[in-house]
C-alpha positions, 0 to 999 in steps of 0.5 A, a space after each residue: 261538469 257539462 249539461 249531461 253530467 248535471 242533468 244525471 246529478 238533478 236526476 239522482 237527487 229526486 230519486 234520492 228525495 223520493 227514497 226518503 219516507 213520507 213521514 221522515 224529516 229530509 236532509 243532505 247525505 253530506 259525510 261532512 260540514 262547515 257547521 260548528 252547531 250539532 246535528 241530530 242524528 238521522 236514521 233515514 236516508 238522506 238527499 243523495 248531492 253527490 253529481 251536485 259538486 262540479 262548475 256547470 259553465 264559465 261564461 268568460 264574456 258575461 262574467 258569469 257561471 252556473 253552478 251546481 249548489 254543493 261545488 266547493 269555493 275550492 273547485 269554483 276558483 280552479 275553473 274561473 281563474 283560468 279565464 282572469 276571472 273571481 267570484 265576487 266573494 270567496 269564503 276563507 275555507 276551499 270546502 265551503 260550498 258555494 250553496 252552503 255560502 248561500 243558504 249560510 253565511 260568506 264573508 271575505 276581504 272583498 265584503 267591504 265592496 262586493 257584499 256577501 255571497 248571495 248578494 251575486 247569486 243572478 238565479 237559483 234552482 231550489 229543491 223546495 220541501 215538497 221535492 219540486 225544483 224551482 227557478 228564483 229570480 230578484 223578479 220571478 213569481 218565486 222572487 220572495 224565495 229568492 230574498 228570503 232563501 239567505 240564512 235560511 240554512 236549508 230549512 226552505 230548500 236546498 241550492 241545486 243550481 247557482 248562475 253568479 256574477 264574477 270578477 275580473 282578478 289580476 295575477 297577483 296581489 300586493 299586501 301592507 299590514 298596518 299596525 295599530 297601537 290603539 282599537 279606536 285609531 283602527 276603528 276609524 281608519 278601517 271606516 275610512 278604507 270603506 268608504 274611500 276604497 284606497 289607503 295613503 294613496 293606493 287602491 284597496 282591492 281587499 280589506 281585513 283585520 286581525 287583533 292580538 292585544 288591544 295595543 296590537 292590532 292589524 288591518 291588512 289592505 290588498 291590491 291586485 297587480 299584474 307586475 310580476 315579482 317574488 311572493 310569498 308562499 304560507 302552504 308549508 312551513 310558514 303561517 300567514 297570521 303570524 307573518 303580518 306582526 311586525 313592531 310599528 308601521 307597515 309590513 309589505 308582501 306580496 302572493 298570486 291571486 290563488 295563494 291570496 285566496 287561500 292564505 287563511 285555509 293552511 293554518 284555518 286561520 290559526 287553529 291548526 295551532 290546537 292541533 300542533 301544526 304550528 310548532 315547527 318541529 311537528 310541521 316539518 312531518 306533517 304531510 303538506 297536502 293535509 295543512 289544510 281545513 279540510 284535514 282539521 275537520 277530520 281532527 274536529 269531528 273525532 274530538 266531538 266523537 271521542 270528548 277528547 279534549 275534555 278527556 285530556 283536560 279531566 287528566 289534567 285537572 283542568 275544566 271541560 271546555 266549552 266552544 266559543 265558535 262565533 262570527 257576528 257583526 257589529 256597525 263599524 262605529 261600535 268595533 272599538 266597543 265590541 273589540 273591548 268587551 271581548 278582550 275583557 271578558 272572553 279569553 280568546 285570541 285573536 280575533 279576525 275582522 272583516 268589514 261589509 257593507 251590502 250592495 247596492 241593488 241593481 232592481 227596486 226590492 220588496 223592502 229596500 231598508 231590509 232586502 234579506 229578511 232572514 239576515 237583516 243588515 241594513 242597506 249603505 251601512 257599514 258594519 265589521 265581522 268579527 270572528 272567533 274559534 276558539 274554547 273557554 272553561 265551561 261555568 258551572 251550571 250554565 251551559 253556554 255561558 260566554 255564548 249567552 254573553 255574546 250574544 246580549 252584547 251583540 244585540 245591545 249594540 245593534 248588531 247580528 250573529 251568524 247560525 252556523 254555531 251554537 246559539 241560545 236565544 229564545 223563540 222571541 228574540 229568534 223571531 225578532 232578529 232572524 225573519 219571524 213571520 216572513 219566514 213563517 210564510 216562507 216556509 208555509 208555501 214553499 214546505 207546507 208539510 214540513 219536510 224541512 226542519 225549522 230553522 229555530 229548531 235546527 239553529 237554536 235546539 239542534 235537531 
């Protein structure tokens, strides 16, 4: 991107700021989104990010890059693999945004040992509610920005510039998805994969779970190499999802790192299969370049447009839907209870798991039992994500009905839920799970005339 080329970005965002009347409520001009949850319609104009998409620099010695806050997961790995190098964490999706990753939620296979994204972010510019930019750092006069700023979902700032940490990747990566007739039995052995950072004496690089039935589950363990060999490819006529099942044992593969990286986004997991991709007949036709989930956002958003699943569903005299689009956490020692209430009670399938266990810091924090006040997982505790997209029947009468029941078994069992969907709980227990009065003051000094939404406004009644 160059020096220049961000600097005429940063430039074209605060006219943009300064466009917007003083009374408006300031938000992106994003056309697009990774967000599940609805969002109010804007009659004003938005903060222009567009010269805000690019990599800065690579700096391959350090092991770092500055980024510009709405550059893609997609264009960031383009320009770090070249040098052998990796974000810590990358997203399943390439249109997620390293900024979005940030201010939201990331989670991927390196979780168990890398954390989430914004545990890599070194410092970061932030285009702050009264239109100044400001530089926030773990021991900077802006350090509680800084700690408060995850899961903030843009209601103290927006991202304008990220310097993160970055890995050393090999070129390829070898895969073993072990099957599991039971959830207990992978319980445990996930938990100790975490721990122990290899399974039946290999390395694990990377660690991942899908669950179809609770007699048929995976864990997926990844090594990186550099021995070169034959791979497999699922960016055309073959799923990745449905190439881990196999009867008993472990099922071998191998793919390039950037194949790996991206293994999920051709088939958006598998819910290309709501749209038809996955019927062979259909996929054959379908243009290789639009297999991806940048495309079935397209599909999404007219189907929100138009109702028109609903519209097929009245045809066929069958219930409205309603959207169960989720990803939470639980502490790995209650996956095998979770994982069993949900099959019982949400006709969803699979399901993915991903395993996590925050960093551990590299300078003293303001509370070491909860360094991210705004998403509040506990320090050298393991806990599992679970993730689910997917629709149920609406329940008459009780608008987010399976949502509601999710959450209530994810907050009986000590767990957490993500804000990039829908979500229903009271202002009470918003405040007691999502950072209450740290956020409060978060939002006094750094929006202190409310430029920004409120995050329960904006998470929970969808302004």
């Amino acid at each position: 991107m160059g020096a220049q080329a961000f600097d005429d970005g940063v430039a074209t965002l605060l006219a943009s700021y300064r466009a917007i009347p003083p009374g408006a409520t300031v938000r992106l001009a994003k056309k697009t989104s990774n967000l599940f949850r609805a969002r109010a319609k804007n009659p004003h104009p938005g903060l222009d990010v567009s010269g805000l998409d690019r990599v800065i620099s690579v700096d391959p010695a350090a092991r770092t890059a500055d980024v510009a806050g709405m550059c893609t997961y997609e264009n960031l790995v383009a320009a770090t693999l070249p040098y052998g190098l990796a974000p810590l964490v990358v997203p399943q999706l390439k249109t997620i945004t390293l900024g979005g990753a940030v201010t939201g939620l990331g989670i991927e296979s390196t979780s168990f040992r890398n954390g989430l994204p914004h545990e890599s972010v070194l410092e970061i510019d932030i285009l702050t509610g009264d239109g100044s930019i400001v530089t926030a750092t773990p021991t900077n006069e802006n350090s509680e920005l800084f700690f408060g700023f995850p899961n903030s979902y843009g209601t103290l700032g927006y991202s304008v510039r990220l310097k993160i940490e970055l890995e050393a990747v090999e070129p390829y990566v070898t895969l073993r998805h072990i099957r599991f007739h039971d959830l207990a039995t992978l319980q445990s052995t996930m938990n100790t994969i975490a721990d122990e950072r290899s399974y039946d004496g290999e390395r694990v690089d990377y660690l991942d779970g899908v669950v179809f039935t609770a007699d048929e589950a995976y864990l997926t363990v990844g090594r990186q190499t550099d021995e070169a060999g034959p791979v497999g490819d699922y960016t055309g006529m073959d799923i990745y999802y449905r190439s881990i099942q196999h009867a008993s044992g472990i099922k071998r593969d191998r793919l390039t790192i950037h194949d790996y990286l991206w293994r999920w986004d051709t088939d958006w997991f598998w819910c290309s299969r709501a749209f038809g991709a996955q019927n062979p007949k259909i996929r054959r036709l379908w243009p290789k370049k639009l297999l991806r989930s940048s495309f079935y956002w397209k599909l999404i958003g007219y189907d929100q447009r138009f109702d028109i699943a609903d519209r097929l569903n009245k045809r066929k005299g069958l219930p409205a839907n309603e959207r169960v689009v989720q990803d939470i956490e639980v502490p790995i020692e209650n996956t095998t209870g979770y994982l069993e209430w949900f099959l019982e009670n949400i006709p969803i399938e699979p399901v993915w798991l991903c395993p996590l266990r925050l960093r551990e810091p590299a300078l003293a924090v303001a509370d070491a039992a909860r360094p991210w006040p705004l998403y509040p997982l506990e320090p050298k505790r393991t806990y599992v994500n679970v993730g689910f997209w997917s629709a149920v029947p609406v329940t008459p009468d009780d608008p987010g009905h399976a949502n509601k029941l999710i959450e209530r078994e994810v907050a009986d069992l000590d767990g957490h839920k993500s804000l990039y969907s829908e979500s229903f709980y009271s202002p009470e227990e918003f405040d007691e799970l999502y950072g209450g009065e740290h956020y409060r003051l978060l939002k006094k000094r750094y929006d202190p005339r409310g430029r920004l939404l409120d995050l329960y406004a904006k998470a929970v009644k969808r302004q």
